[in-house]
Each structure stands twice: as C-alpha cells, then as structure tokens.
C-alpha positions as CSV (number, residue, x, y, z in Angstrom):
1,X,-42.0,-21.8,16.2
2,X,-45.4,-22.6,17.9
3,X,-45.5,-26.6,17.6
4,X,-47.8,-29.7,18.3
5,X,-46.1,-32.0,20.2
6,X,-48.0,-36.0,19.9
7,X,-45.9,-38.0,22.0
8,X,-47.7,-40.8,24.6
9,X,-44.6,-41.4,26.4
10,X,-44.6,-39.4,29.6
11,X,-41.3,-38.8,30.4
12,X,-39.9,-38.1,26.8
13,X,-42.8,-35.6,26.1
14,X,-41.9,-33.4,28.9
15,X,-37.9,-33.6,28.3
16,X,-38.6,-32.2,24.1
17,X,-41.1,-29.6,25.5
18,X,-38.3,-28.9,28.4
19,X,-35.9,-28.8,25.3
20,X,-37.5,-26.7,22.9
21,X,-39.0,-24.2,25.2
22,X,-35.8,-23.3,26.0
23,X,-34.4,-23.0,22.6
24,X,-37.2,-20.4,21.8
25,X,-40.3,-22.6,20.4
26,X,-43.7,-22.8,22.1
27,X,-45.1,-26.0,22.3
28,X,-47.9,-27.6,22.9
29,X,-47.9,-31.5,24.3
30,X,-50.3,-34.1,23.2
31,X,-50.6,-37.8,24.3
32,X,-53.6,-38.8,22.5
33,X,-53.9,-38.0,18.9
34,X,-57.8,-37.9,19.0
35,X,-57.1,-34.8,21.4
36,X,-54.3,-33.2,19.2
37,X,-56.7,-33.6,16.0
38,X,-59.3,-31.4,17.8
39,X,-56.4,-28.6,18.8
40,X,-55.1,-28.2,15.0
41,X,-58.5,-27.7,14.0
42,X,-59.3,-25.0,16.3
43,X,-55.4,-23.1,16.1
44,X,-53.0,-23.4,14.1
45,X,-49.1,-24.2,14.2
46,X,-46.0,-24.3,12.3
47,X,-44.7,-27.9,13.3
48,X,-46.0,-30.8,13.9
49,X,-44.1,-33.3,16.0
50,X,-45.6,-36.8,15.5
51,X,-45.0,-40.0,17.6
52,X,-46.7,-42.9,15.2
53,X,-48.2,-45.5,18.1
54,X,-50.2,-43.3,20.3
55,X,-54.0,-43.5,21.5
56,X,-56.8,-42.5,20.0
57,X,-55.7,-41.4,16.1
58,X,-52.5,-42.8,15.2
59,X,-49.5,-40.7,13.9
60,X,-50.2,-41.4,10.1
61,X,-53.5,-41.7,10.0
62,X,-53.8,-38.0,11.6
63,X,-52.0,-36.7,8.6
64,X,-54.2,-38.4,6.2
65,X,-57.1,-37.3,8.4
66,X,-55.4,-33.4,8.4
67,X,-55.3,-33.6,4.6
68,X,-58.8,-34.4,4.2
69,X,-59.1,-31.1,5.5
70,X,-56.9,-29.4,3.2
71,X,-54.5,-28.7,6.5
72,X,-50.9,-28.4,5.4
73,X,-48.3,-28.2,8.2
74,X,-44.6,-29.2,8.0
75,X,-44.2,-32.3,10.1
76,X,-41.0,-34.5,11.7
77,X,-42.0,-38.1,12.9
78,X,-40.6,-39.4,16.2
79,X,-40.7,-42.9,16.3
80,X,-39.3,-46.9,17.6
81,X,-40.6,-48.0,14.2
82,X,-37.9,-49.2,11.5
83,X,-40.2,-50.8,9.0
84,X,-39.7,-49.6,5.6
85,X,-43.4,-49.8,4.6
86,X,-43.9,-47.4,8.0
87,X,-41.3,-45.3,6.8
88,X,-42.2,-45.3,3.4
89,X,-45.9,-44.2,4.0
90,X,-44.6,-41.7,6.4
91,X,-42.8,-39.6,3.8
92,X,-45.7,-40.5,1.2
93,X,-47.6,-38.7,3.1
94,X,-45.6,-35.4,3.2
95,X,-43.6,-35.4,6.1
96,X,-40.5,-33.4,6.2
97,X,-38.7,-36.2,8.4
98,X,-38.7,-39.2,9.9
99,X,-36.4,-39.3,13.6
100,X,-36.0,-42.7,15.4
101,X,-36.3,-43.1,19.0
102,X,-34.1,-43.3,20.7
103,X,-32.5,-39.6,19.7
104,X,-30.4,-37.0,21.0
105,X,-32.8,-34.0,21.7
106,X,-30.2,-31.6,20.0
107,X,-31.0,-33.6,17.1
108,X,-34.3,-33.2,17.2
109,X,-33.6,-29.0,17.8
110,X,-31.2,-29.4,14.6
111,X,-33.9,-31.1,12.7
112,X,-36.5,-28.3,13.5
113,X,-33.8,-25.6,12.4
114,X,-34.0,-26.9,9.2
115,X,-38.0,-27.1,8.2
116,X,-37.6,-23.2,9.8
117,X,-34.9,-22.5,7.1
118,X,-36.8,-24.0,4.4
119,X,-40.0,-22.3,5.5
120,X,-38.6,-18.9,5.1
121,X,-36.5,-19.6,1.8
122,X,-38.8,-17.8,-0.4
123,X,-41.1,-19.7,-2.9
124,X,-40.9,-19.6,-6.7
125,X,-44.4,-20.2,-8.0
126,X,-45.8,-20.8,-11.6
127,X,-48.7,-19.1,-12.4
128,X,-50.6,-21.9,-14.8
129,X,-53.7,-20.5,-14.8
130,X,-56.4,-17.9,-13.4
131,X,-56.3,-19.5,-9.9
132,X,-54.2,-22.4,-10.3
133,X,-50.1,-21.9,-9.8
134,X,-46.9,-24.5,-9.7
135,X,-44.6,-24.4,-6.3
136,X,-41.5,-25.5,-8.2
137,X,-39.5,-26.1,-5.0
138,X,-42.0,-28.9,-3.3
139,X,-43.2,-30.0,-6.4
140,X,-47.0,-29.2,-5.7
141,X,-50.2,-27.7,-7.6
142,X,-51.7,-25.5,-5.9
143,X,-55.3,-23.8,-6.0
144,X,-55.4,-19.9,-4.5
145,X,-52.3,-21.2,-3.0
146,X,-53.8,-24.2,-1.6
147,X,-51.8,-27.6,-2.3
148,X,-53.8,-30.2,-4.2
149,X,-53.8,-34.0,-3.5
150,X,-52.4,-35.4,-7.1
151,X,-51.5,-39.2,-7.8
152,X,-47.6,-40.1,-8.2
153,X,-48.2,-39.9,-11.6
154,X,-50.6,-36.6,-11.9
155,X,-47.9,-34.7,-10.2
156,X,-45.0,-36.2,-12.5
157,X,-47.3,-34.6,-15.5
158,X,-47.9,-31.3,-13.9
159,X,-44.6,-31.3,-13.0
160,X,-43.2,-31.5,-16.6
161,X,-46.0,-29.6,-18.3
162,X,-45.7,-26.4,-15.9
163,X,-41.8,-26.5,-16.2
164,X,-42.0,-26.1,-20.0
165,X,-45.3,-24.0,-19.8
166,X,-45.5,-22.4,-23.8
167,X,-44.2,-25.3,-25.4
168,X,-45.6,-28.7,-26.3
169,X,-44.9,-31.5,-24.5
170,X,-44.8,-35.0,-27.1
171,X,-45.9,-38.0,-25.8
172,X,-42.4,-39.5,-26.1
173,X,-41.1,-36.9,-23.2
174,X,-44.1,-37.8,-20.7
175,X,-43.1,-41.6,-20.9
176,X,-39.5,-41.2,-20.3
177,X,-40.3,-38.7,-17.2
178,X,-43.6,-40.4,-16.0
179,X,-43.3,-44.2,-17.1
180,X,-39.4,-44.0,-16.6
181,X,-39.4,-45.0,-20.0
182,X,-41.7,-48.1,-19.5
183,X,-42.8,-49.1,-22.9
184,X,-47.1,-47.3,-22.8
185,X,-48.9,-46.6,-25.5
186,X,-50.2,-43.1,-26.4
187,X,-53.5,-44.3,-25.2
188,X,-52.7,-44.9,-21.9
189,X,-51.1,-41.3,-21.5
190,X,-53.9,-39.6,-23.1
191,X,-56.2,-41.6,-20.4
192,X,-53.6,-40.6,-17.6
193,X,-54.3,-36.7,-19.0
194,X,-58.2,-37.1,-18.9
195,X,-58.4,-38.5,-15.2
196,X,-56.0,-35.7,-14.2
197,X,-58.0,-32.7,-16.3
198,X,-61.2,-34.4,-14.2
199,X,-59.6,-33.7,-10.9
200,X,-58.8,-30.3,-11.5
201,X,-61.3,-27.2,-11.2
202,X,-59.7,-25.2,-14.2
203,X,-59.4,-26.6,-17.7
204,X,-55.6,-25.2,-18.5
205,X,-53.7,-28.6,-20.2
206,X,-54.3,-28.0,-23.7
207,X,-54.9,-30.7,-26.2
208,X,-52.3,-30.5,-29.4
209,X,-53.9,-33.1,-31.9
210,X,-51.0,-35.6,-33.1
211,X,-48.0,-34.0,-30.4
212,X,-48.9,-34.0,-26.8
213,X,-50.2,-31.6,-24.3
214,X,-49.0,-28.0,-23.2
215,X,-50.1,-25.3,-20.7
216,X,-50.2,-21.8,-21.9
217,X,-48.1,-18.9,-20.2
218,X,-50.9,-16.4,-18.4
C-alpha cells in the first residue's frame, strides 16, 4: 500500500516507516500536516496514517479539510489522546481506527492488514437512480461513485429507503429506525425528507400521499 505517514515525533516516524517498508508498503513521512495536506492533493494514496497534535493542520481538522474536497482515503489515527469527545470525532469523521500511543508496531502492521482486506472485499452497490447508487457495506450515498456528506439522520433515511427500494416506507418505520422510536410527529419527518431531497442533485425519494416515502428500482 502506498501510505501518508503524519507523525511529528522524530524517532517514532522513522521506526513505522522502518516497519512498514519492510513489510511491503511505501510510505511517505510527514511532520507537519500543512505539508502532508499539500502532498494528498497533488498524489494520491491508499492510507493515511494520522498523529492528531502535529504542526501546522492538525490530525482531525486535515480530514475535515480532505472532505471539503471530496477526498476519500481509508485512515488509522495514531495518538496519546484518550478523550472520548477526541475519539468520538475521530471516528465521526470516517476513520477506520483509532491506535493509542504507545503501540506495538506489529499492531499497527495488523491494523493496516485489515483496511487492505476490506479494501479489496468487493462492494455491493444500489443503483437508486441515474447517477446516484447505495454502498450497502459502509453505509454511504454516493454520486458517480463519489461518497456524499449526509447528516446522522439523512444517512439513517437513505439507509432504510434504498434497502427496501420498490416498496413504501410508512412514517411509523422511519421513526423507529431514525428517531429510535422517539415520540415525532409526521411533520417533523416530512421536514427531515425535504432538507435531505434539497441536498441531493437527483430528485429520486418519491412522495406517497398519506404512507411515507419510497425510491423506485432503476
């Protein structure tokens, strides 16, 4: 795998890129995230390797930053922070794991194995519409295969309308799997629909009066 390594720690960079170059990966080392951010947007890679405090852009705020840019790439955070809210926005944000320092470098190598495995596992996609189809496996709507950025709740309502694509969905089903049965109102899910249809650059949720939504099957 050809990888970005972000890591400001000296000695630690050059013992993973040590590591992994001899288990077969190419990497690439990075102490300053302002300097990594330039390299993914001139070449790309198939891992990232994140530390969180670094100079320059920090850890999380370069994947929000690569998003912006509608640059998807599998990423492992490497970090001394154990704050839940840190963690928590980490895997928000997409990340395929979240490693605290300090680790054994064959976990690391084992850890890597495993976003290769589940890069190769082939994808089952939902076409939904002309340009618009459903990655069942990572739960994401994509657009000419391009993953869109959906609120918590958006995705929950793709999710369950492209899973039963043909067939209405009532407005009791998207409050037990979106509200987790939180007493709402029709209302509110109908207003939940319409901000969603607004983000999205095909009109394919259709609109049955009285029962609930559905998507048609292409």
């Amino acid at each position: 795998m050809k990888i970005l390594l972000l890591e400001d720690e000296l000695m630690l960079n050059e013992s993973i890129c040590e590591y992994l170059e001899s288990d077969g990966h190419k990497v690439e080392p990075f102490a300053n995230g302002s300097e990594a951010f330039d390299a993914i947007k001139k070449s790309s890679y198939d891992l990232l390797i994140l530390d969180i405090n670094v100079p320059g852009i920090d850890g999380l705020s370069f994947l929000e930053e690569l998003h912006e840019l509608k640059i998807y790439v599998s990423v492992i955070y490497i970090s001394a922070l154990v704050d839940i809210e840190d963690i928590s926005r980490a895997y928000n944000l997409g990340c395929h794991d979240y490693l605290k320092k300090p680790f054994h470098l064959k976990e690391l190598a084992l850890r890597i194995n495993r976003v290769k495995l589940e890069s190769q596992r082939p994808r089952v996609h939902l076409r939904i519409s002309k340009n618009y189809s459903y990655d069942q496996e990572h739960s994401l709507l994509l657009f000419n295969d391009e993953p869109q950025i959906l609120t918590k709740k958006q995705s929950q309502m793709i999710d369950l309308l492209a899973r039963n694509r043909g067939m209405v969905v009532d407005f009791e089903q998207f409050q037990t799997y979106v509200w987790s049965e939180q007493l709402v109102d029709n209302a509110t899910i109908r207003a939940e629909i319409n901000r969603l249809k607004k983000n999205l650059k095909e009109d394919f949720i259709i609109n049955v009066r009285g029962m609930g939504y559905m998507i048609d099957k292409p």
